[in-house]
Phi, psi and omega in degrees: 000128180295144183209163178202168174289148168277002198083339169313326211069000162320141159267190154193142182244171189334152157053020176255134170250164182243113191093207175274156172234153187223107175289125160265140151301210161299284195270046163086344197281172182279156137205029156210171182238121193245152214175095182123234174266127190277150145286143129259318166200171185253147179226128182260148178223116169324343171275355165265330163201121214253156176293117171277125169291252169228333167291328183291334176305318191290321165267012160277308171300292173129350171290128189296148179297332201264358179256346185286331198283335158348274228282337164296355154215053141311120178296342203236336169214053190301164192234109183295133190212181177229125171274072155295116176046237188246021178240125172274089160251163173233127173279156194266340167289322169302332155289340175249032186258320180269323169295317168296344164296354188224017157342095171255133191243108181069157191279182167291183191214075189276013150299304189294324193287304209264024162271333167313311192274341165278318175297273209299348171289327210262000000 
């Protein structure tokens, strides 16, 4: 990362302002005063969330290839992937976007549930 000076003897690096940035409204007035690190911009960067192959997928999820090959043409909930060539990644926020879809808290209570259901038909 590149850095350069303030006139200060500061150092400061990218996307660091040196000193107040003052955000203007519409008609020039300020309205906030900022002191310290600027965003210039967002960068998604693959090494926070990487294309997986389907083995590295199997030990990251703790699942077998052949149950990852399943849930990739599952009629009903399919496991979103990418087709390169003859090679099958998964990127890992998507895999654990479809893995939170099937998120369970506690067994069910089937007493209670068909005592509900039974209670509102009658």
């Amino acid at each position: 990362m590149g850095t350069e000076g303030n006139g200060s003897g500061e150092r400061i690096g990218a996307g660091q302002a040196a000193g107040k940035c003052e955000a203007r409204a519409g008609l020039g007035q300020p309205v906030a005063q900022i002191r310290g690190i600027l965003a210039e911009r967002v960068v998604m960067s693959t090494a926070l969330d990487p294309f997986l192959s389907l083995q590295a997928l199997a030990t990251y999820s703790g699942l077998s290839r052949r149950k990852l090959r399943d849930y990739l043409t599952d009629p009903t909930h399919p496991l979103p992937c990418y087709r390169i060539g003859g090679k099958i990644v998964v990127r890992r926020s998507e895999y654990d976007g479809w893995a939170a879809s099937y998120r369970q808290v506690g067994q069910p209570d089937v007493d209670r549930v068909v005592s509900d259901v039974v209670r509102d038909l009658g």
